[in-house]
Steps between C-alpha positions, in 0.01 A plus 500: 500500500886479429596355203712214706202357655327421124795365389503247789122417411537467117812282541329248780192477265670442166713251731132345603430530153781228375453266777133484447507350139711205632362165580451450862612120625297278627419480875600129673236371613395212790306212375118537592483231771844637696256798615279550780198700568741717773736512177757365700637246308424127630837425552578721789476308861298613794865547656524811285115624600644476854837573520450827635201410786777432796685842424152648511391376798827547666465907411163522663613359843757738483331796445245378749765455750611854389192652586438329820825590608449826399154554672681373826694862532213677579382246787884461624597841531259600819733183723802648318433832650407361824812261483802786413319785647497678151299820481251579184765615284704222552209265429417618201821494352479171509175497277688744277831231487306259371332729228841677432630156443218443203671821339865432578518161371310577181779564281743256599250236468403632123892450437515166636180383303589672168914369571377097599114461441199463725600115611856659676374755621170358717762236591723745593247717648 
C-alpha cells in the first residue's frame, strides 16, 4: 500500500488514542416515571400520535382515485374510437399519451418536490 494511506490510519488512531483516555460526560437522563412502555415519553398528547392520520387518509383516496381514473382509459377508448372515427393507430396513441405523460413529467416533478417539499407539490399536483 502507499505510504499516504498509513499515514492517514496511524494519525486517526493515535487521534482515537487521546480522545479515548478522556472522561466521557454524563448522559441527561428522564426521570423513571416520565417513560412509557412505547418509550414515548408520557407527556406527548394523542394529538401528536395522530397528527398525521388525515394527510394519510387523504393520500389513499387520491391514489385510489388515480387508479380508477386510470383503469377508465382502457374501457373509454373503444366509444372514443367510435365517437371521432379514429383508426388503431390513433387509438393507441392515446394509451401511449397517457404513459408518455408518466415519463415526461418525471423530472419536473422531482424538481418541484426536491425545490418546495412533498406538501407543495401534491397540492400543486
Amino acid at each position: 500500500m502507499e505510504m499516504w494511506y498509513w499515514r492517514v490510519i496511524i494519525y486517526y488512531w493515535q487521534k482515537e488514542k487521546k480522545t479515548n483516555n478522556q472522561p466521557k460526560p454524563a448522559m441527561a437522563q428522564l426521570p423513571a416515571e416520565s417513560i412509557t412502555t412505547t418509550g414515548i415519553p408520557a407527556t406527548s398528547t394523542v394529538k401528536n400520535k395522530n397528527q398525521f392520520l388525515v394527510p394519510f387518509v387523504l393520500i389513499i383516496c387520491l391514489f385510489f382515485l388515480w387508479g380508477m381514473v386510470h383503469n377508465l382509459d382502457s374501457i373509454l377508448i373503444p366509444h372514443l374510437k367510435k365517437a371521432c372515427e379514429l383508426n388503431n393507430r390513433q387509438s393507441t396513441l392515446i394509451d401511449t399519451a397517457v404513459y408518455l405523460a408518466y415519463f415526461l413529467m418525471a423530472i419536473p416533478a422531482g424538481i418541484i418536490l426536491k425545490k418546495w417539499g412533498y406538501k407543495i407539490g401534491i397540492i400543486g399536483g
